[in-house]
C-alpha positions as CSV (number, residue, x, y, z in Angstrom):
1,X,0.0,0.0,0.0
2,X,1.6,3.3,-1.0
3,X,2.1,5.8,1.9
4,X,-0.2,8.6,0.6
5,X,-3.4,5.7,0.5
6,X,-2.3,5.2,4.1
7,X,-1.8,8.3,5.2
8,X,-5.7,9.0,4.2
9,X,-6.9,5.4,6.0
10,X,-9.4,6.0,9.3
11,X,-8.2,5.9,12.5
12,X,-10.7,3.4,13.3
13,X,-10.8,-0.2,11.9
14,X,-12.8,-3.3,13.3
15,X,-12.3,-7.0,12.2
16,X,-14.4,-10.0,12.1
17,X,-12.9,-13.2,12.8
18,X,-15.1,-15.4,11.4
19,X,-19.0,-16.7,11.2
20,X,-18.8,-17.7,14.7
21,X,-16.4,-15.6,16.5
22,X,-16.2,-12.6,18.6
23,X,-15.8,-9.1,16.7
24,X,-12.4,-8.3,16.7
25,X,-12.6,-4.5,17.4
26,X,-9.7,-1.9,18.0
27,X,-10.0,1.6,17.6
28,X,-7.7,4.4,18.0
29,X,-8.1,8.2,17.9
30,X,-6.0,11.3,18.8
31,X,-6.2,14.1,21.1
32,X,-7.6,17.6,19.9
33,X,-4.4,19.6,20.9
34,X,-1.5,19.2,18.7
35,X,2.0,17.7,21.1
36,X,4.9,20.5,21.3
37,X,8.0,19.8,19.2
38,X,10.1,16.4,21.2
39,X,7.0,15.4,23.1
40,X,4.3,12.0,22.9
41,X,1.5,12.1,21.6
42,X,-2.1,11.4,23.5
43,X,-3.9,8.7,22.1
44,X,-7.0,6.4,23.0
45,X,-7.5,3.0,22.5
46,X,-10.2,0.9,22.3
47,X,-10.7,-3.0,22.4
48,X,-14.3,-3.7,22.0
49,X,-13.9,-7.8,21.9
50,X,-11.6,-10.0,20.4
51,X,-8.5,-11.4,22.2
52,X,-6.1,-8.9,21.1
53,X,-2.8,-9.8,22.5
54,X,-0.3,-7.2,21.5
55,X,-0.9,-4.1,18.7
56,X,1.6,-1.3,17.1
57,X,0.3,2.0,15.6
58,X,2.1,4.8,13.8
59,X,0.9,7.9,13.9
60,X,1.7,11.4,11.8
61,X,0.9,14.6,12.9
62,X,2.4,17.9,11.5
63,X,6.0,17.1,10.9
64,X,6.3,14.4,13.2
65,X,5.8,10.8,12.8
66,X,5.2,8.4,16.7
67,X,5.0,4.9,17.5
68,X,4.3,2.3,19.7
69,X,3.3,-0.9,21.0
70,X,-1.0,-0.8,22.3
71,X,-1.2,-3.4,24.6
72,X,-4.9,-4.1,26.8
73,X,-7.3,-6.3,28.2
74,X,-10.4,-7.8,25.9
75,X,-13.5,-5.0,26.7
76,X,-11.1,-2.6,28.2
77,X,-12.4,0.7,28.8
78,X,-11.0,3.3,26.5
79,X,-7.3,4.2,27.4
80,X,-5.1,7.1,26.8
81,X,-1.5,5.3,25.2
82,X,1.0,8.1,24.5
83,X,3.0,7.2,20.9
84,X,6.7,8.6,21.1
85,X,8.0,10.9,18.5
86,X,10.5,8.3,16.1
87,X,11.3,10.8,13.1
88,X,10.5,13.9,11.2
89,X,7.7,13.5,8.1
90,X,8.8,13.6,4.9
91,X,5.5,15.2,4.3
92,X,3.6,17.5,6.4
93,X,-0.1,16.6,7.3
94,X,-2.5,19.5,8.4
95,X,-4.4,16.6,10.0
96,X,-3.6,13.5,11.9
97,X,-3.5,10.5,10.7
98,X,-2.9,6.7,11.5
99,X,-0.4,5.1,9.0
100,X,-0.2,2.0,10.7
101,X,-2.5,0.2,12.6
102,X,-1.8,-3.9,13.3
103,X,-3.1,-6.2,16.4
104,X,-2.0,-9.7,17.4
105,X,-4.4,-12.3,18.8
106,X,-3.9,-15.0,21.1
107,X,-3.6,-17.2,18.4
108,X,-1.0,-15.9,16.7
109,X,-2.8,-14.3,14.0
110,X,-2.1,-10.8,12.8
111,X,-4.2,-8.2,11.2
112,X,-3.9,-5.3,9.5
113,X,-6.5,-2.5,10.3
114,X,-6.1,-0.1,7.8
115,X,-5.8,-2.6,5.0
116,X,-9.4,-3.9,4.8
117,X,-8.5,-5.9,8.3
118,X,-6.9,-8.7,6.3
119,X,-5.2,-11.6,8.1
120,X,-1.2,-11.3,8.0
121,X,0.5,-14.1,6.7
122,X,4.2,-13.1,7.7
123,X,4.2,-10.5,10.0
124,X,7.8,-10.1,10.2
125,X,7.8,-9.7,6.8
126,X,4.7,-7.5,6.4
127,X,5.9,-5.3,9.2
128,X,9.4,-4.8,7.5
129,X,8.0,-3.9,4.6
130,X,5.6,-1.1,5.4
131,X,8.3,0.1,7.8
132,X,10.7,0.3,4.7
133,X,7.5,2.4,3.3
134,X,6.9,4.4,5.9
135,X,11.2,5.0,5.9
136,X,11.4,3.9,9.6
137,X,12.9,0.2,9.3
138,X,15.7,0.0,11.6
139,X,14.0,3.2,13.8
140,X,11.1,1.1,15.4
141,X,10.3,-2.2,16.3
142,X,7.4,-4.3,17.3
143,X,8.3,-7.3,18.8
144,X,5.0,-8.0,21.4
145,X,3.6,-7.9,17.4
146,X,6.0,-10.4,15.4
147,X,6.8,-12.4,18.1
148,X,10.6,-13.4,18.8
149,X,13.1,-12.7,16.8
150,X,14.6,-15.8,14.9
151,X,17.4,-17.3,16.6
152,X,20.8,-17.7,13.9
């Protein structure tokens, strides 16, 4: 997915498992006031049902891109997660918005919010390239997300 389609993806995404399971549900949304230069960004999350185990988002707002690992309790109340400023834009926004947006379950299973909610087949793959994308590969990392790294 090219980084101007994600740039202009919601900042709210839901999944359904399947015919018979629970609604996989995660959404995320920003604060109204704008973070001074160096400092987090307020965010809220929300897990509406599923069994989210671990979840990464990246966020742009202005210059600035954050990111950082969402981690919560199935039917958690809304929380405020702060994202950590990784690296200047190479684009200004005049409005936030979520470039990446990815959730593990208990299973093992990833899914990609912004992308339809499609299952993940590789996520240490998938995750690598949309960081490559995004020009932060090497800058973050989501392990709680791709699970250990391989052993050599």
């Amino acid at each position: 997915m090219d980084p101007q389609r994600m740039a202009e993806a919601p900042l709210e995404a839901g999944h359904r498992l399947g015919p018979h399971a629970a609604v996989q549900h995660l959404g995320l949304s920003l604060g109204g006031n704008a973070p001074a230069p160096g400092r987090p960004i307020e965010t809220e999350v929300e897990h509406l049902g599923g069994t989210l185990a671990a979840g990464a988002g990246i966020v742009q707002a202005g210059e600035d891109l954050y990111a950082g690992e969402l981690t919560m309790p199935e039917h958690a109340p809304p929380r405020r997660i702060y994202l950590n400023p990784v690296l200047k834009a190479w684009q200004r926004k005049n409005h936030p918005a979520c470039l990446l947006l990815v959730g593990r379950d208990l299973s093992g299973k990833c899914w990609d919010y912004l992308d339809g909610n499609k299952a993940i087949q590789d996520p240490r793959k998938w995750l690598a390239a949309h960081l490559h994308e995004l020009r932060l590969q090497g800058v973050v990392d989501f392990p709680a997300v791709t699970g250990p790294a391989a052993k050599p």
